[in-house]
C-alpha positions in Angstrom: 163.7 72.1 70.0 161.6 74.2 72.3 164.1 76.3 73.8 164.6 77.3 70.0 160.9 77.9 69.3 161.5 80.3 72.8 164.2 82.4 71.5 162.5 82.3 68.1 159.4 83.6 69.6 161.3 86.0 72.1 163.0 87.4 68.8 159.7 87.8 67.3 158.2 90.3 70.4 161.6 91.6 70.4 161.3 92.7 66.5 157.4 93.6 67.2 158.3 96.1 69.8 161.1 97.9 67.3 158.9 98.0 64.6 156.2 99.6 66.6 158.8 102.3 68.3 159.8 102.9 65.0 156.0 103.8 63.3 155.3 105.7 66.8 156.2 109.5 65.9 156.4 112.0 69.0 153.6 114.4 69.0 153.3 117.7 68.7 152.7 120.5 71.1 149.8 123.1 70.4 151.2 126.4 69.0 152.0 129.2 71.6 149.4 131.7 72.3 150.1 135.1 70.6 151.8 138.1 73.3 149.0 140.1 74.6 149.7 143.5 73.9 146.8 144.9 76.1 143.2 144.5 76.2 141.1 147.1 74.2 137.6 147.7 75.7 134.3 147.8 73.5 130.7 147.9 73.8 129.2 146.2 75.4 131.9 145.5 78.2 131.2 145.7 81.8 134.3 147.9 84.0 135.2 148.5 87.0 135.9 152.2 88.0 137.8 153.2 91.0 138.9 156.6 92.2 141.1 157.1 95.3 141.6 158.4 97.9 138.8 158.9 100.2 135.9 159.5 99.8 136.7 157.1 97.0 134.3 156.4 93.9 133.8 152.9 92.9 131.5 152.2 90.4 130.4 149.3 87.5 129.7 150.8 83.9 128.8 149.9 80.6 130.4 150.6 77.7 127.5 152.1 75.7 126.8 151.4 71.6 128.5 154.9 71.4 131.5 153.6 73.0 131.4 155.8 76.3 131.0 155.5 79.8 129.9 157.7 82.7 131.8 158.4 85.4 130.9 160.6 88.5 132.0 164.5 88.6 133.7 164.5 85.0 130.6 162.9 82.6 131.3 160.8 79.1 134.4 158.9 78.8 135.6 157.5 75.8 135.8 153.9 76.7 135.8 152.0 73.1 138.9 151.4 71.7 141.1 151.9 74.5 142.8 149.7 76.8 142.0 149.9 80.9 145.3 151.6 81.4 144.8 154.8 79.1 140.7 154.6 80.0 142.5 154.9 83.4 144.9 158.1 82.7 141.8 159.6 81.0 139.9 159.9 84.0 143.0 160.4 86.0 143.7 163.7 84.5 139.9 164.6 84.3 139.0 163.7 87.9 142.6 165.6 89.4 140.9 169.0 88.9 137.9 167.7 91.9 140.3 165.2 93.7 143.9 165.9 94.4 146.6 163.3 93.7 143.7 161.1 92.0 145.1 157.6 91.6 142.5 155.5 89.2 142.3 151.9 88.1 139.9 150.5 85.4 139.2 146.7 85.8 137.2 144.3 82.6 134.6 142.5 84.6 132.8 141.1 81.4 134.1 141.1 77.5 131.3 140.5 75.7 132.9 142.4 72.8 135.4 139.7 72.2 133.3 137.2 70.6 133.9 134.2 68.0 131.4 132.7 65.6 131.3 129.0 64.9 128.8 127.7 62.0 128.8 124.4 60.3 128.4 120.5 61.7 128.2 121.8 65.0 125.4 120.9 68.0 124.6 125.0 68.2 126.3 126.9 65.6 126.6 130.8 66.9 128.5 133.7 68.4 129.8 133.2 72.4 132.2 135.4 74.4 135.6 135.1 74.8 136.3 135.4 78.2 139.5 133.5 79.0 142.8 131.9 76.7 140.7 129.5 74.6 141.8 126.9 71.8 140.2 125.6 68.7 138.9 122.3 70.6 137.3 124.5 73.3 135.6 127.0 71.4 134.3 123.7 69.3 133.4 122.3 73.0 131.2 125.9 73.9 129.1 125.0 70.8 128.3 121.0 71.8 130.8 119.3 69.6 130.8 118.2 65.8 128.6 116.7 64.4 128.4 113.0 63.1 129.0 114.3 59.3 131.7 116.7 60.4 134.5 116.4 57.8 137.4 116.9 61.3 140.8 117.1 59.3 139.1 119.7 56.8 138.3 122.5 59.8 139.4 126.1 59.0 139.5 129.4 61.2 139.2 132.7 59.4 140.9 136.0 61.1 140.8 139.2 59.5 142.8 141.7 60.6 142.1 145.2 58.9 142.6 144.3 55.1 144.6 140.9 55.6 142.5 137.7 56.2 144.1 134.5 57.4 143.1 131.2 56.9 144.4 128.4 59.2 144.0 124.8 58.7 142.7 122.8 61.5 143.0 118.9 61.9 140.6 118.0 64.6 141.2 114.2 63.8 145.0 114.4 64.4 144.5 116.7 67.6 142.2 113.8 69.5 144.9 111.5 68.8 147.3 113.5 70.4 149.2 115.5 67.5 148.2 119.8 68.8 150.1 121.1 66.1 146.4 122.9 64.8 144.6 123.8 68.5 145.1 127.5 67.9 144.5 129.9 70.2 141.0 132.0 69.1 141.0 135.8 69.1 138.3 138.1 69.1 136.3 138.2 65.8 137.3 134.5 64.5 135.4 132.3 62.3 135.5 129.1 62.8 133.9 127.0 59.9 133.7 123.2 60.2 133.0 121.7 56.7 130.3 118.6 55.9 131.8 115.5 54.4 131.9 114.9 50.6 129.1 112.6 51.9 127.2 114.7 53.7 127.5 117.6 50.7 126.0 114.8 48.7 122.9 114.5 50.7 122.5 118.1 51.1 122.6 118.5 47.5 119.9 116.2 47.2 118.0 117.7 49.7 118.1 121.2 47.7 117.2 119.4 44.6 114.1 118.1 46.6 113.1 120.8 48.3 111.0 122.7 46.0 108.6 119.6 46.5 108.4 120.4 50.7 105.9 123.2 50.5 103.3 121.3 48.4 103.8 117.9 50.8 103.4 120.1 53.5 100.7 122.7 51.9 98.8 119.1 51.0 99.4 118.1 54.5 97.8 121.2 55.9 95.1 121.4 53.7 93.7 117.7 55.1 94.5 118.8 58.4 91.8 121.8 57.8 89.4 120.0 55.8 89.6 117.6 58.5 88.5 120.4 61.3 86.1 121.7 58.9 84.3 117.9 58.6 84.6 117.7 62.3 83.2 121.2 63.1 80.3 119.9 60.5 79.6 117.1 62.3 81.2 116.9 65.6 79.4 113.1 66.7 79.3 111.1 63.4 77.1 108.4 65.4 74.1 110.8 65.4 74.3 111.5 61.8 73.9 107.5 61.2 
């Protein structure tokens, strides 16, 4: 009779092992990041200029609100809008009438003109520089996490790109248990919105609905607080009145 109730029990971790196999779903890998077709420069980004040969001409520049840059013997270059490479051939053929067989290289020290804004139920809603391959959870991470009323499966990232504007859906629930199939890759002028809950919308309706009473509490509070200082400068020791 007990070796039954073994095999009977066997069978039964046996069948619980199947049926959890079977409910387990492989998960999904995070999207590819988009080719980069080459960086284009902006204001304010910080370059790296260098001139060879000798006597060579390094210098660091900053792209200016009008887009240029200085650069020794040949003045303003435009900078804005154009990759390191042609920024490069620009002052290549510029520099070749002061510098035979001129050979120029323009490095991105700093791209503080690739930026992505993140507002909503986050720690520090804002604007931060791209400087590296960054996902959805990471740009999230740069602004201290959600929030406790962050609605995580309803996250969206806007990207406009000349007169199209994308919307992708992010599901920040199903990423931290594994499934990557939303952690997009940012790019430069994204908008990251990450919603309230139908809960949390609730309360903040009722907040609005309350909050033409705020200035009186808070005009009632301030006039005590001065009639207060007014008593006290009136009588500064109440003992000595008595």
């Amino acid at each position: 009779m007990s070796a039954a109730k073994g095999r009977a029990a066997r069978c039964l971790i046996a069948a619980s092992l199947l049926a959890s196999l079977a409910c387990s779903r492989p998960m999904t890998p995070p999207p590819q990041a988009p080719p980069i077709e080459g960086y284009v420069v902006g204001a304010p980004d910080n370059l790296r200029i260098l001139v060879l040969p000798d006597p060579e001409i390094e210098r660091e520049v900053r792209v200016r609100p009008d887009g240029m840059i200085s650069i020794d013997l040949i003045g303003d270059v435009q900078a804005a809008g154009q990759t390191p490479t042609q920024i490069a051939e620009v002052i290549r053929e510029r520099i070749s009438r002061f510098k035979r067989d001129a050979a120029v290289s323009v490095t991105v020290l700093d791209s503080p003109s690739q930026f992505v804004t993140i507002f909503g139920e986050v720690a520090s809603p804002g604007t931060f520089s791209l400087t590296a391959e960054t996902r959805v959870t990471e740009a999230i991470g740069q602004v201290g996490g959600t929030r406790s009323f962050a609605s995580l499966n309803r996250i969206r990232v806007i990207r406009t790109d000349g007169a199209t504007t994308q919307v992708l859906r992010v599901r920040l629930k199903d990423i931290q248990k594994g499934d990557m199939a939303t952690n997009y890759v940012v790019e430069e002028g994204d908008l990251i919105v990450v919603p309230p809950t139908a809960f949390a919308r609730a309360g903040y309706a009722m907040q609005m609905l309350l909050f033409p009473l705020q200035p009186l509490i808070s005009g009632a509070t301030s006039a005590g607080a001065i009639a207060g200082g007014v008593n006290t400068i009136r009588n500064p020791n109440p003992q000595q009145a008595n």
